[in-house]
C-alpha positions in Angstrom: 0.0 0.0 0.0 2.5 2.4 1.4 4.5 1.4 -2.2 1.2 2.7 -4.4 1.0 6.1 -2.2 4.8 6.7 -3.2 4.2 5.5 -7.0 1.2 8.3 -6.7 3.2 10.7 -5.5 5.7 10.3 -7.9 3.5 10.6 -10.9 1.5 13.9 -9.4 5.4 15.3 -9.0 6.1 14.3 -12.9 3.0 16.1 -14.3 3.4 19.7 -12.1 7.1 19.5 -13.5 5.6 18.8 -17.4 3.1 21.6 -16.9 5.8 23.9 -15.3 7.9 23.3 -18.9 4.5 23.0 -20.7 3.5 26.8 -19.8 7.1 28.0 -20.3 6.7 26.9 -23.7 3.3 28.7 -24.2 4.0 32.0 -22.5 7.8 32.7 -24.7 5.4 31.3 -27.6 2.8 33.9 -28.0 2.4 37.8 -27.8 2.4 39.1 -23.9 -0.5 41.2 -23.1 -1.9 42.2 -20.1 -4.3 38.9 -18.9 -1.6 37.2 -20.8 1.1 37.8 -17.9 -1.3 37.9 -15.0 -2.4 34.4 -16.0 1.0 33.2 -16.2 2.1 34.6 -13.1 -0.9 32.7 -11.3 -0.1 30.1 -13.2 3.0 29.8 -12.1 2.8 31.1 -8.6 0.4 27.8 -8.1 2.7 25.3 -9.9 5.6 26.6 -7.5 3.5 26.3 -4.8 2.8 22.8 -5.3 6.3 21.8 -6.3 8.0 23.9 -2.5 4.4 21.8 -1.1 3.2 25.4 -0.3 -0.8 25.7 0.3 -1.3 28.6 -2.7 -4.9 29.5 -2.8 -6.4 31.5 -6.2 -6.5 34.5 -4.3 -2.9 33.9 -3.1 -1.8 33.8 -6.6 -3.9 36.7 -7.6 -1.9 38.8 -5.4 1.3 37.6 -6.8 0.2 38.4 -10.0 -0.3 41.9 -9.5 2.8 42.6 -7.9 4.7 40.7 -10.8 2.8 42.8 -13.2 3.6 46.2 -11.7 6.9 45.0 -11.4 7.2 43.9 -14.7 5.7 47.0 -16.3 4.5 49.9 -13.8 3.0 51.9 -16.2 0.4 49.4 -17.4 -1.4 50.0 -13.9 -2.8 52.8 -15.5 -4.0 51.0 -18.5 -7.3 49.9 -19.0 -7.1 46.3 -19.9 -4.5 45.4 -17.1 -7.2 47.1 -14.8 -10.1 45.0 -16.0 -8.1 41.8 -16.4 -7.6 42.2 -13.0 -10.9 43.5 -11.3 -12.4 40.6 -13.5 -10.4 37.7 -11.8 -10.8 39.1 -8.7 -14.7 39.5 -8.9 -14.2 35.7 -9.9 -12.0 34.2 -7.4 -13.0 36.6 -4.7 -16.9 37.7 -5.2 -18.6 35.5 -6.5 -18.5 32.5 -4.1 -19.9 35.2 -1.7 -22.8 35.8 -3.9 -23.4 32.5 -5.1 -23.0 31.2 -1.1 -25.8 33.6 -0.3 -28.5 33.3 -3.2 -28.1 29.9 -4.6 -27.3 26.5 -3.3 -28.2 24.5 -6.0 -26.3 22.2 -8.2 -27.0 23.6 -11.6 -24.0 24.7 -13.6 -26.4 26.8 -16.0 -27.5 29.1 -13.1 -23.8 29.1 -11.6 -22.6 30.2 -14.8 -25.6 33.0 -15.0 -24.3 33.9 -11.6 -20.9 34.3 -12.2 -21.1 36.1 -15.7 -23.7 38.9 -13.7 -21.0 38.9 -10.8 -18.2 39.7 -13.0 -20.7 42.2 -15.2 -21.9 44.2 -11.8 -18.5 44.2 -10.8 -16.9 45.9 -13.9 -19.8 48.2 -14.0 -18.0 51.4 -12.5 -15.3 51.2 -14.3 -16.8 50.7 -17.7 -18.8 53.8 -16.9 -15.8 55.9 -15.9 -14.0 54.7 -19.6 -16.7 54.4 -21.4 -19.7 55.4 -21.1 -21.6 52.3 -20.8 -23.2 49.5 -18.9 -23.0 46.2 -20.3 -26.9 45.2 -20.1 -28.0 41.9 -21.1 -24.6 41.3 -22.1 -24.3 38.8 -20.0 -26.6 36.5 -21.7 -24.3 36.3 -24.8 -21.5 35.6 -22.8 -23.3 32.4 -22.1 -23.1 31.6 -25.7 -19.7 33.9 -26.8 -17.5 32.5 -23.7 -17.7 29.0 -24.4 -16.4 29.5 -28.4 -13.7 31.8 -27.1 -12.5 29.6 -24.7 -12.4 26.8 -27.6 -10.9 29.0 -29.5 -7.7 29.7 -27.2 -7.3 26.1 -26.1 -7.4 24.8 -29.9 -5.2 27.9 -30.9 -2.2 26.4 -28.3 -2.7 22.9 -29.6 -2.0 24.5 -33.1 0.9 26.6 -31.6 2.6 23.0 -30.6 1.6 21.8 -34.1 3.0 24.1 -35.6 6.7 23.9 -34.1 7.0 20.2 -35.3 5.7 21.1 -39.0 1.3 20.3 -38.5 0.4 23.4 -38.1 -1.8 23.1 -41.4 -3.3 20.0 -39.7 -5.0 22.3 -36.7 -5.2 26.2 -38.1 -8.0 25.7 -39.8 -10.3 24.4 -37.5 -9.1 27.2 -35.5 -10.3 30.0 -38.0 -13.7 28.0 -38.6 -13.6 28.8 -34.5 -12.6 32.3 -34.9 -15.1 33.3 -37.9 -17.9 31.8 -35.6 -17.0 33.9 -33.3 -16.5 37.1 -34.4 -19.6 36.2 -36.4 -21.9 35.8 -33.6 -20.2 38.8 -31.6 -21.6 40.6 -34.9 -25.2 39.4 -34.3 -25.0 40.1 -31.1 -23.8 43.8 -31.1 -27.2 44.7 -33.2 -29.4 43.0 -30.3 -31.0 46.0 -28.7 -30.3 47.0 -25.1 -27.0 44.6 -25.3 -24.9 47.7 -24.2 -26.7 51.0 -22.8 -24.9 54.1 -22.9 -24.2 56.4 -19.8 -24.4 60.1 -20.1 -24.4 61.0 -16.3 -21.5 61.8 -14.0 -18.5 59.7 -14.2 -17.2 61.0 -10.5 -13.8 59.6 -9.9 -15.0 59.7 -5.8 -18.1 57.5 -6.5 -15.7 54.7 -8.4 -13.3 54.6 -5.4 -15.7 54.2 -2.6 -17.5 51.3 -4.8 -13.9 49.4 -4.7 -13.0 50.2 -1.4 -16.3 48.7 -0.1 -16.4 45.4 -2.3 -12.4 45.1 -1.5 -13.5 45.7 2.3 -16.2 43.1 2.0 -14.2 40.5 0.8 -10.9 41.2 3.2 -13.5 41.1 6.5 -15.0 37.8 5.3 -11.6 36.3 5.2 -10.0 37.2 8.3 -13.4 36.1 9.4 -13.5 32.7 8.1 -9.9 32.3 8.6 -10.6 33.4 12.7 -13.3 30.4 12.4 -10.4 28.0 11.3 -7.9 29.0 13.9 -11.0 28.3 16.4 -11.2 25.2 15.0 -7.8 24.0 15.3 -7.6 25.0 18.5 -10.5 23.4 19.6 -9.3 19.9 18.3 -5.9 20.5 19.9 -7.9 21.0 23.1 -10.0 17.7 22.6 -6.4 15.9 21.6 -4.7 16.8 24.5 
């Protein structure tokens, strides 16, 4: 038995070292962008994690990832797609298993996923208005549809990125612009759907965008030093018992 829990073990180490190397090869592969580098950096902050045996949460990494990315390049904290990258994971590691805690229990993934795109739509909201002018509607309904076919489309355009080194990229690129035309296709029909996007013609106070921020970053900061207090109670209660 105790010969099988080492074989696992061994196996678990191989395939955090192959997906170490694995997203090496993908992040020198491909164009750096904003979400690009934050996603690596979490990536990565995880995978070192696991190889040290370090307990990395999402959140954990999150936090990494920012630093790294001011570090990296400072002046991108002023840039609007590093700031939404950002504010978007967050609202998905951080606020949305308070929301979904609170108003559903259930086990469908359709009204998770309705959740979650809302979550991450309410959460942008401010920031949308104070760039652009508008608030993303029913937007979150073609996300239901538009996500999925993105997210195809990234994971089939890596596969064709390895293809492609060894010669096969032909094999695997165009399956990937079928993907990308059906995309940008139903991104098309979807931008003519009335009420999709509604634009914003009030006040875009600075002060009013802050104080939104503080209080969701505040609500989320309590709730963990609050469950966390719960743990430490808990640990030393069974100490207690134990002894």
């Amino acid at each position: 038995m105790q010969f099988f829990f080492q074989k696992d073990a061994y196996y678990k180490e191989e395939q955090i070292y192959f997906y170490a190397v694995f997203l090496e090869y993908i992040f020198f592969g491909v164009r750096h962008s904003p979400s690009l580098i934050r996603a690596y950096i979490m990536a990565l902050t995880f995978i070192t994690g696991k190889i040290f045996y370090e307990n990395i949460d999402a959140a954990k990494s999150l936090a990494a990832a920012f630093i790294g990315g001011v570090f990296v390049s400072p002046l991108s904290m002023n840039e609007i797609p590093f700031i939404l990258s950002y504010l978007a994971v967050f609202a998905i590691i951080c606020i949305y298993p308070l929301i979904r805690k609170v108003i559903y229990r259930g086990k469908s993934k359709f009204i998770e996923k309705l959740i979650l795109l809302t979550t991450i739509q309410f959460f942008l909201i401010p920031i949308l208005i104070k760039e652009f002018g508008t608030i993303q509607f029913l937007s979150f309904f073609s996300n239901l549809i538009i996500l999925p076919i993105g997210t195809l489309y990234i994971v089939i355009s890596f596969i064709g990125l390895l293809f492609e080194n060894i010669g096969l990229g032909f094999i695997i690129f165009p399956i990937v612009n079928i993907i990308f035309e059906t995309f940008m296709k139903l991104v098309e029909i979807f931008s003519r759907v009335p009420y999709m996007t509604l634009r914003y013609n009030g006040s875009r106070d600075n002060a009013l965008f802050l104080i939104f921020y503080v209080i969701a970053f505040g609500i989320v900061f309590y709730n963990k030093f609050k469950m966390e207090g719960k743990k430490d109670e808990k640990i030393s209660g069974r100490i207690k018992i134990f002894k």
